[in-house]
Backbone as JSON, one array per atom type, in Angstrom:
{
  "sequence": "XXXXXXXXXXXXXXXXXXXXXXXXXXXXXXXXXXXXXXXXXXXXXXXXXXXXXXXXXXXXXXXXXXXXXXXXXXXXXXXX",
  "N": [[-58.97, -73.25, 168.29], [-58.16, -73.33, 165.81], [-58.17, -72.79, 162.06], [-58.35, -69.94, 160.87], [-60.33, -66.2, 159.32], [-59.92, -63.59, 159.2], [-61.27, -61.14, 157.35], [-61.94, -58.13, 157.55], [-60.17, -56.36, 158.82], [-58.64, -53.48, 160.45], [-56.68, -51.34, 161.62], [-57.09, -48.72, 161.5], [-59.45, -47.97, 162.44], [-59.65, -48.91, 164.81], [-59.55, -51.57, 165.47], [-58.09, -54.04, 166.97], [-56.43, -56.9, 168.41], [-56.66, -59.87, 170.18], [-55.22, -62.23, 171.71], [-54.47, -65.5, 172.53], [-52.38, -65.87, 175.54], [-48.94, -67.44, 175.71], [-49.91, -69.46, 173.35], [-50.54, -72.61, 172.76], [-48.13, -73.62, 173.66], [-45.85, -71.47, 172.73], [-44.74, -69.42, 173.52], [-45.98, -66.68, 172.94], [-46.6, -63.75, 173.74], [-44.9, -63.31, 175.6], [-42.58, -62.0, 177.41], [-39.76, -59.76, 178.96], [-40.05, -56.33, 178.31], [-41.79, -54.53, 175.86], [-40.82, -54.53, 173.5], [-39.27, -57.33, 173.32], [-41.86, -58.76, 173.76], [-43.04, -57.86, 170.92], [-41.08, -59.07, 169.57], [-41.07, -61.9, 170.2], [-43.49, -62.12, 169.26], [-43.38, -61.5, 166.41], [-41.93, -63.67, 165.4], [-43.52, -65.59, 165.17], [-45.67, -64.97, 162.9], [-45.97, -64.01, 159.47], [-45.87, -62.72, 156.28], [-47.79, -63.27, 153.92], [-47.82, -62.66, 150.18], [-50.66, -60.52, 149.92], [-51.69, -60.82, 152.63], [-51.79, -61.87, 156.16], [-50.22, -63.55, 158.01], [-50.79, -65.73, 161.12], [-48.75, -67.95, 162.87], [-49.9, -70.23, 165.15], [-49.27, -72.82, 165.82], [-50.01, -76.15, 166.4], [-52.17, -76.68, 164.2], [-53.64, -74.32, 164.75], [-54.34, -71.15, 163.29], [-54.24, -67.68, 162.42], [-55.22, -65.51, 159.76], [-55.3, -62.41, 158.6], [-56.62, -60.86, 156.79], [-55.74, -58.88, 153.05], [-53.72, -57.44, 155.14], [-50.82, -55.49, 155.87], [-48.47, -57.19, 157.53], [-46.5, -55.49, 158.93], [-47.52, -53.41, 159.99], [-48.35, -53.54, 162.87], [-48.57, -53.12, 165.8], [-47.24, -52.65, 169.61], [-49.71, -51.56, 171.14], [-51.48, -52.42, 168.98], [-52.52, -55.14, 169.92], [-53.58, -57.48, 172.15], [-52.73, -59.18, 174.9], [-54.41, -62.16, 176.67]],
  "CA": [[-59.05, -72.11, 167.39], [-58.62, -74.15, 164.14], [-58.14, -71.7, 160.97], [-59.35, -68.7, 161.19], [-59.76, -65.53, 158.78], [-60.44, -62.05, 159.35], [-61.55, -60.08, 156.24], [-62.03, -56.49, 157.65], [-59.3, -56.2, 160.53], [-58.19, -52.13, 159.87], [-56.6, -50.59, 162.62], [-57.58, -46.85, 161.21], [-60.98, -48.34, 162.77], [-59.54, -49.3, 166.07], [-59.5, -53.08, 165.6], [-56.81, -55.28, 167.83], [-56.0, -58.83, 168.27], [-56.92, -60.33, 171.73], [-54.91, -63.45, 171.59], [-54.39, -66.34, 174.6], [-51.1, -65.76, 176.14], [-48.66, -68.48, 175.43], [-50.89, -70.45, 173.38], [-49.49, -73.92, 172.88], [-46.26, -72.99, 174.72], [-45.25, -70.79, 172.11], [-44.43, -68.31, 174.57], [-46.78, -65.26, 172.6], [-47.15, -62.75, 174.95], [-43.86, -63.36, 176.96], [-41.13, -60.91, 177.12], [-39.72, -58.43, 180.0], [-40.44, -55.62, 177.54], [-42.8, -54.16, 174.8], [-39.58, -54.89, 172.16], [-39.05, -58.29, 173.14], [-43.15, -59.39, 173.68], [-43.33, -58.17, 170.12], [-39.98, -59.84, 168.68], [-41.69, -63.35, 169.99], [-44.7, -62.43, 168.55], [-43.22, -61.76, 165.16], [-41.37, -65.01, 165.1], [-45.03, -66.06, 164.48], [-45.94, -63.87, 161.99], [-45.17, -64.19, 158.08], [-46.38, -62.18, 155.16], [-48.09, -64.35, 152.25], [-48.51, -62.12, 149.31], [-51.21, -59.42, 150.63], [-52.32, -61.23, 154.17], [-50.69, -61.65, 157.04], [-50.33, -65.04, 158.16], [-49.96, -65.77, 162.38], [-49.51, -69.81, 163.05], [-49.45, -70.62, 166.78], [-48.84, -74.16, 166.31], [-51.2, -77.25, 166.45], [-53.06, -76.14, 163.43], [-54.1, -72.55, 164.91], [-53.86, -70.14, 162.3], [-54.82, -66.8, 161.89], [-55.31, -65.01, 158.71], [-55.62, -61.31, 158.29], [-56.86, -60.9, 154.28], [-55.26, -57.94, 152.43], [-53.31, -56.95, 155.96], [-49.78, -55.7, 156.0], [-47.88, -57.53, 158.44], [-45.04, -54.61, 159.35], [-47.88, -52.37, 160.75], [-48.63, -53.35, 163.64], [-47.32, -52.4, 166.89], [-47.74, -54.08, 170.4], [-50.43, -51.71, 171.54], [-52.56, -53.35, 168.87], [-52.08, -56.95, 170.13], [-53.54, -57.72, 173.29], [-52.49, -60.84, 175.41], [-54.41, -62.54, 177.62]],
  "C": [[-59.18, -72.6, 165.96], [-57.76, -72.65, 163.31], [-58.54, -70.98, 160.68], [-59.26, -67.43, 160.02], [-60.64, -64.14, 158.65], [-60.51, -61.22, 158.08], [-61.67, -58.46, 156.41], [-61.35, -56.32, 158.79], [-58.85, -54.89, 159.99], [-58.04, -51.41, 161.39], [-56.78, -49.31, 162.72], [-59.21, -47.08, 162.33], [-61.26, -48.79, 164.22], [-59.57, -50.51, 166.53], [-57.71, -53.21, 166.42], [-57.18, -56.58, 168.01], [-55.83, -58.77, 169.64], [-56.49, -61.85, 171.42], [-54.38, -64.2, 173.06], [-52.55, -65.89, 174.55], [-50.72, -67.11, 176.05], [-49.29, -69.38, 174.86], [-50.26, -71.53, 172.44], [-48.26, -73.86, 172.73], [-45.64, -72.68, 173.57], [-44.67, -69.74, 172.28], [-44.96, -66.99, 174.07], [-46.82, -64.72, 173.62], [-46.0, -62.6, 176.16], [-42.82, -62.28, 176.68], [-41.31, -59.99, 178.73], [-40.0, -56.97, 179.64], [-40.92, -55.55, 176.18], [-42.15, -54.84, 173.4], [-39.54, -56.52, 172.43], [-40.52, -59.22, 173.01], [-43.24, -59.54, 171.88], [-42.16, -59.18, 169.35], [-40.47, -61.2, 168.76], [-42.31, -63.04, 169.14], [-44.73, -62.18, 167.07], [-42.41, -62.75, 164.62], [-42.69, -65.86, 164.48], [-45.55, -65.88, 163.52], [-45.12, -64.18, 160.35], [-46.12, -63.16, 157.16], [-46.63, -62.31, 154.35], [-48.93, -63.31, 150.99], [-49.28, -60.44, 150.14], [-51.77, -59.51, 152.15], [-50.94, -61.76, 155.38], [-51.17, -62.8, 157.69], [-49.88, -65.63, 159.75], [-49.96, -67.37, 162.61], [-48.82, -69.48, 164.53], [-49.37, -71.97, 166.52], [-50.34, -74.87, 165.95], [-52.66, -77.03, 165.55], [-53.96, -74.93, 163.54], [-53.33, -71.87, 164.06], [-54.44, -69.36, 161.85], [-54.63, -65.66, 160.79], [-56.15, -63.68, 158.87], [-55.69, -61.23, 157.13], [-56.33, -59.68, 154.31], [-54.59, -57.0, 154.24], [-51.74, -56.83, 155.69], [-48.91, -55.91, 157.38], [-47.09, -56.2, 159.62], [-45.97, -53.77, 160.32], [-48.48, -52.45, 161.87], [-47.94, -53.39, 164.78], [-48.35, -53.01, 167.86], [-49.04, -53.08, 171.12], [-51.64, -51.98, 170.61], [-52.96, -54.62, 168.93], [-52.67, -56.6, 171.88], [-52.91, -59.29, 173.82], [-53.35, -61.28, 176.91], [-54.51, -64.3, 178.4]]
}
C-alpha cells in the first residue's frame, strides 16, 4: 500500500473505505461486535490538524485531506 492520500473522500457522496482485514496483524477488522471492530479500528486512527491520519503499520498509511476523523461510523468502513 505504501502512503496513500485521498483528497475527495465525503461520505454525504457515499464514499467508504474498503480496507484488507487484519492488515499486518494489526487485527483491523476483528472484533465480536460493530463497537469493538470499530474501537480496534480507531486505535489506528489519529487526527493531524484537518486530515485524518490511519497507519496500519509497515509504512501503510492512509491519509484522508481535510477529513474529520470522529465521523465515521463502521458502516462506512468495509473489511475485507
Amino acid at each position: 500500500m505504501g502512503k496513500d492520500v485521498i483528497y475527495d473522500f465525503k461520505l454525504k457522496q457515499g464514499d467508504q473505505l474498503i480496507i484488507q482485514d487484519n492488515m499486518n496483524g494489526t487485527g483491523i477488522g476483528s472484533g465480536s461486535t460493530d463497537a469493538e471492530v470499530m474501537q480496534n479500528f480507531r486505535k489506528l486512527v489519529k487526527q493531524v490538524g484537518r486530515d485524518t491520519v490511519m497507519n496500519f503499520g509497515d509504512g501503510d498509511v492512509l491519509t484522508l485531506k481535510n477529513f474529520k476523523a470522529s465521523t465515521l461510523e463502521r458502516g462506512d468502513i468495509w473489511f475485507w
